[in-house]
C-alpha positions as CSV (number, residue, x, y, z in Angstrom):
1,X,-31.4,-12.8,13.6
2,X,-31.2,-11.0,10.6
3,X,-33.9,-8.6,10.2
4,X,-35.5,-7.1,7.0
5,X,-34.2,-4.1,6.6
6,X,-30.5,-5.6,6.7
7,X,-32.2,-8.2,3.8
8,X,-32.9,-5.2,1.8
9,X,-29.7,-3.9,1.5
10,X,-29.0,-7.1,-0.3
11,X,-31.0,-6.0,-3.2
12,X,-28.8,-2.4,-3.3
13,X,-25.1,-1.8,-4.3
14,X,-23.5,-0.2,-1.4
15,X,-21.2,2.6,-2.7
16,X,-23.8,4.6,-5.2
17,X,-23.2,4.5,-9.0
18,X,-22.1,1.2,-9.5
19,X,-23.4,-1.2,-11.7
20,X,-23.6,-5.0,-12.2
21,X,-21.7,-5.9,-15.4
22,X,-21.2,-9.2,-16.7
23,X,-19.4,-9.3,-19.5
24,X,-16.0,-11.8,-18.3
25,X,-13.1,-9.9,-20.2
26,X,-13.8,-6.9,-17.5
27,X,-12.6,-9.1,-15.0
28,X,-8.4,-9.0,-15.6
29,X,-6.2,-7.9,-12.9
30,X,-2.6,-6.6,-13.8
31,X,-1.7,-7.7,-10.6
32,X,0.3,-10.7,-10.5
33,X,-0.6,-12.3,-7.0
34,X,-4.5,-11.8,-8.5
35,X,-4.9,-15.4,-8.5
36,X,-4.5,-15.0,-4.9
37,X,-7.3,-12.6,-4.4
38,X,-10.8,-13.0,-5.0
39,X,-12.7,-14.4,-8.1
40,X,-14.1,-11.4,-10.1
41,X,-17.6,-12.5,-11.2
42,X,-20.4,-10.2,-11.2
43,X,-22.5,-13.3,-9.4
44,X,-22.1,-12.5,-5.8
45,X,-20.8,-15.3,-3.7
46,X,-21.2,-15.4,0.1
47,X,-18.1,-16.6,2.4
48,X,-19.8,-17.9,5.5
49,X,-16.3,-17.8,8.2
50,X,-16.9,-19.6,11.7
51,X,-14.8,-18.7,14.9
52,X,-13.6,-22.6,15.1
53,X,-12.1,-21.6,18.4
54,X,-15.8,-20.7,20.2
55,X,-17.7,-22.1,17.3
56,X,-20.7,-20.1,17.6
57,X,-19.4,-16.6,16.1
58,X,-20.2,-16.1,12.5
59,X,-19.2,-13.9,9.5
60,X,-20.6,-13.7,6.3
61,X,-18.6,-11.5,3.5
62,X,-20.5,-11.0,0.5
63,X,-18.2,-10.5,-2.5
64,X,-19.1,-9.7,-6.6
65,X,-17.5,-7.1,-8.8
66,X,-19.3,-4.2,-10.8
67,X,-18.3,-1.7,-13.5
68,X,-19.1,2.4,-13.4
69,X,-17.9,4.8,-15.6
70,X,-14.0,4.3,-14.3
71,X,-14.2,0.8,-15.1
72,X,-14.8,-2.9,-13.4
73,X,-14.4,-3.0,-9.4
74,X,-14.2,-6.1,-6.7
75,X,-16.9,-5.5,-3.4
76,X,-16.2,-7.1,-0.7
77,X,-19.0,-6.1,2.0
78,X,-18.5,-7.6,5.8
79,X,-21.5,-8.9,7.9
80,X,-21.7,-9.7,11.2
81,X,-23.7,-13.3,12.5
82,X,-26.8,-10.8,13.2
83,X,-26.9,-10.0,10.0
84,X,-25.6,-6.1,10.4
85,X,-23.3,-4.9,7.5
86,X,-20.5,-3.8,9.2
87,X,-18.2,-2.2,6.3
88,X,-17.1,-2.6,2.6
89,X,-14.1,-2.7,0.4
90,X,-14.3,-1.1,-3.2
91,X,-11.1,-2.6,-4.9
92,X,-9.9,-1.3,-8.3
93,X,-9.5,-4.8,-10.5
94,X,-6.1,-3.5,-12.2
95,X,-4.1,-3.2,-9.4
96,X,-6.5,-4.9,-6.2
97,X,-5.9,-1.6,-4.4
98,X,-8.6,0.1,-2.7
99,X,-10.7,3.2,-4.0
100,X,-13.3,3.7,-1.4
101,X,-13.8,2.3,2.1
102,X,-17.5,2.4,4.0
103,X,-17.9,2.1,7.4
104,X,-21.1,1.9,9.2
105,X,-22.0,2.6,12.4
106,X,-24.4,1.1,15.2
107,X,-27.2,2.9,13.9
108,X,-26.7,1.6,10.4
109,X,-25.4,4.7,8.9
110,X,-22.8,4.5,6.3
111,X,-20.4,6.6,6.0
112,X,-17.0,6.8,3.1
113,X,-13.9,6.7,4.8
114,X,-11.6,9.4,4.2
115,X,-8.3,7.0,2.6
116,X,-4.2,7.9,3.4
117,X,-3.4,4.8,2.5
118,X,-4.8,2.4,0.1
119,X,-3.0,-0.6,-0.4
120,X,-3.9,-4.1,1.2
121,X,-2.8,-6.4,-1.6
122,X,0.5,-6.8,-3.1
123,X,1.6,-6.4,-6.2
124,X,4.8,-8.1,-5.3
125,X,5.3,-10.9,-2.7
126,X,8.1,-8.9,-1.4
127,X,6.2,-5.7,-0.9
128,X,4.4,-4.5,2.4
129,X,1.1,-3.1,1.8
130,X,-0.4,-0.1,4.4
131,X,-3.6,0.7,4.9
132,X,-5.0,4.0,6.6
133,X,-8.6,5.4,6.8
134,X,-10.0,7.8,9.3
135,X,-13.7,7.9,10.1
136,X,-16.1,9.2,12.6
137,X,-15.3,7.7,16.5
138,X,-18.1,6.4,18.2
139,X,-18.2,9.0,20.7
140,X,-18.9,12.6,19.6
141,X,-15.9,14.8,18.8
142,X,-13.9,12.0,18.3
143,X,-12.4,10.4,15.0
144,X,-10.9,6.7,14.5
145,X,-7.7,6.0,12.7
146,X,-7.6,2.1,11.3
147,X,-4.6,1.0,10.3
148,X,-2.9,-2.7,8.6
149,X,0.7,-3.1,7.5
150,X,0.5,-6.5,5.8
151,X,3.7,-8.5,4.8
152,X,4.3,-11.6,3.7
153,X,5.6,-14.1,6.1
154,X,5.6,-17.5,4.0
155,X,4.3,-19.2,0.9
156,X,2.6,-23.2,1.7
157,X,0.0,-25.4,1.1
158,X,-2.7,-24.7,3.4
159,X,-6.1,-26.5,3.8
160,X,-9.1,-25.3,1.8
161,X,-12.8,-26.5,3.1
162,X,-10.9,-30.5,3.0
163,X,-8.4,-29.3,0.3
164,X,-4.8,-28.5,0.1
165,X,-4.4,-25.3,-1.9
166,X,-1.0,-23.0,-2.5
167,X,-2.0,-19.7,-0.1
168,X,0.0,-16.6,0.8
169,X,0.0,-16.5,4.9
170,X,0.2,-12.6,5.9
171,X,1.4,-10.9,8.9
172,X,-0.9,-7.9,9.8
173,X,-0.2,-5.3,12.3
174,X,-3.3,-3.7,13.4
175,X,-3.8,-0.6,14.5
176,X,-6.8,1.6,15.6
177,X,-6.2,5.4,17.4
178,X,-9.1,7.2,18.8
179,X,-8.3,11.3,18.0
180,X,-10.1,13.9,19.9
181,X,-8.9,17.0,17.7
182,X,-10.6,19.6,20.4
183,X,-8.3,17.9,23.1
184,X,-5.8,17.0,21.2
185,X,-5.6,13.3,22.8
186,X,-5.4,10.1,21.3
187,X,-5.3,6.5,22.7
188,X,-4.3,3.5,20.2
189,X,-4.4,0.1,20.3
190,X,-2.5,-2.6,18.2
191,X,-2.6,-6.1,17.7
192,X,-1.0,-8.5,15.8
193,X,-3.2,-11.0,12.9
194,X,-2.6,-14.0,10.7
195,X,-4.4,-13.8,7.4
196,X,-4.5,-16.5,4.5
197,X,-5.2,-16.0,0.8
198,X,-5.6,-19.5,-0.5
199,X,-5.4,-19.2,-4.8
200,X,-8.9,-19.3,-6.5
201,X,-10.5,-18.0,-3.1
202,X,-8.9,-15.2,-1.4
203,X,-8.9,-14.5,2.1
204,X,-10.1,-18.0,3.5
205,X,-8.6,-17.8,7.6
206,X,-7.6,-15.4,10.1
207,X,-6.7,-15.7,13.9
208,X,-4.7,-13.7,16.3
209,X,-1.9,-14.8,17.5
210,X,-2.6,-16.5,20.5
211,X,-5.6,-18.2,18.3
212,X,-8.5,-16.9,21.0
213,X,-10.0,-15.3,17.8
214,X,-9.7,-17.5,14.5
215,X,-12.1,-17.2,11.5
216,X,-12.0,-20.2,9.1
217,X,-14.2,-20.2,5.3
218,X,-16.7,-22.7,6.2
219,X,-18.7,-22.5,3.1
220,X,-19.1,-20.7,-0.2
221,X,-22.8,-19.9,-0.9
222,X,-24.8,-18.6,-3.4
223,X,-26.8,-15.0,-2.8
224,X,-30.1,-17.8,-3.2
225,X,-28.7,-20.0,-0.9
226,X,-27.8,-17.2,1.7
227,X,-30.7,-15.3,1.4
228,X,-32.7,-18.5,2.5
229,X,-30.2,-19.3,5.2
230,X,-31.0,-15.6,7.3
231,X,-34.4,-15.3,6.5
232,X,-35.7,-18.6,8.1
């Protein structure tokens, strides 16, 4: 269940020195799949996803641009069904390619991704996007390398929460390496996932390939209407 200290970092932006801003004409991407992406509002919304091949498994992404002194970004912050924030996506608006990256750990620590690679929208339907960050590993000495080469494997109608909207269907190649720089070792694993980016929504499903794992948008809340839902 969620607990309150998870509640609280509702009320806080994640990445320090950001700012809600609300004024609409911030909100203009130059990128020309943006319809694609995410609405940029200031309002957070809440994307509740549901495994629909267990049914139990949750994920809520909370999602709500802000301005700072380099301009107007989109947040997309990922929560696990207990409520933990697991990580969080600074986009730059202009081009929907990443700035900063957070990751946090089982304790709840945060910490900023070191970025190689930043891209994990295109700004062209025939361009493949890579994305690289390293981090801390979970066990000491060790550092994590996540990786996703995205392209784009088909164009369709695809349904929406009961309606049929145009949506970009990805293929990404994931890939996470554990380093141990004093040993100099490294074991990686990579899978293969599925993505859709349905227009006026953004990412709305995602499944592996054999479908054991597949995430569909459920529902679309409001911060109210969440904050109600995981403090009962």
């Amino acid at each position: 269940m969620m607990r309150l200290g998870v509640f609280l970092l509702l009320l806080l932006p994640v990445f320090v020195g950001l700012n809600s801003c609300s004024d609409s004409s911030d909100y203009v991407s130059k990128n020309p799949n943006a319809a694609f992406f995410y609405p940029l509002d200031s309002v957070p919304k809440i994307y509740l996803y549901r495994d629909v091949s267990g049914g139990l498994e949750e994920e809520f992404h909370r999602i709500y641009t802000v301005k700072d002194q380099a301009g107007p970004h989109l947040i997309v912050e990922i929560y696990a069904s207990d409520g933990r924030i697991k990580e969080a996506y600074n986009y730059n608006i202009d081009s929907l390619n990443l700035q900063d990256y957070m990751v946090v750990d089982v304790n709840q620590e945060k910490e900023k991704a070191l970025l190689y690679k930043n891209q994990l929208f295109p700004m062209s339907l025939n361009e493949n996007t890579w994305f690289a960050a390293k981090f801390k590993g979970i066990v000491d000495s060790t550092v994590m390398l996540s990786e996703v080469k995205r392209h784009l494997k088909r164009k369709e109608k695809h349904v929406v929460m009961d309606d049929e909207e145009p949506t970009l269907v990805f293929s990404d190649l994931l890939r996470l390496t554990v380093l141990n720089p004093f040993t100099r070792k490294e074991e990686a694993k990579q899978t293969t996932r599925i993505s859709y980016f349905a227009n006026g929504f953004g990412l709305v499903e995602w499944h592996n390939l054999n479908k054991t794992a597949h995430f569909r948008l459920e529902q679309v809340l409001t911060q109210q209407e969440w904050i109600k839902m995981i403090t009962r």
